[in-house]
C-alpha positions, 0 to 999 in steps of 0.5 A: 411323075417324079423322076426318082420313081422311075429309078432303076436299082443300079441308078439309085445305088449311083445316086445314093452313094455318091451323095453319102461317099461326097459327104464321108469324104466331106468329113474326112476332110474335117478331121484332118483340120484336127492336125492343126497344132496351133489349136490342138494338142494330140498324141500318137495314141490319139491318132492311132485310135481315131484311124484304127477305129475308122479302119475297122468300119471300113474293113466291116462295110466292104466285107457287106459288099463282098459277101452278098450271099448267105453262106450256107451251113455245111458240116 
C-alpha cells in the first residue's frame, strides 16, 4: 500500500504545504531577478503594483486560514 494513503490530515497538510511554500518562495526568488537594472528597466509605479498585488493574495489566503468557520447570520 502506498505510504500517501496511510496519511493522516495533519501530515498531508506538512507534506502539501511545504512543497507548494518551497515553490512560491522559489518564484519569489525569481522576480527579484527583476531588480537587475542591466537587463531591465522599471518604475517605482511598476514595483508598487507588483508587490501591492502580492499583498493583497496574501492578506486574502491568511484570512482563508483565520476564519474556518462560517459565521453565523445574526440581526
Amino acid at each position: 500500500m502506498n505510504e500517501i494513503n496511510n496519511e493522516t490530515p495533519e501530515e498531508r497538510f506538512k507534506r502539501i504545504a511545504t512543497l507548494r511554500t518551497n515553490t512560491v518562495l522559489d518564484r519569489i526568488r525569481i522576480l527579484g531577478n527583476l531588480s537587475n537594472k542591466k537587463m531591465y528597466s522599471h518604475s517605482e509605479e511598476d514595483i508598487d503594483k507588483i508587490f501591492s498585488a502580492i499583498t493583497k493574495q496574501l492578506r486574502e489566503v491568511r484570512a482563508k486560514f483565520n476564519s474556518q468557520k462560517q459565521k453565523r447570520f445574526k440581526l
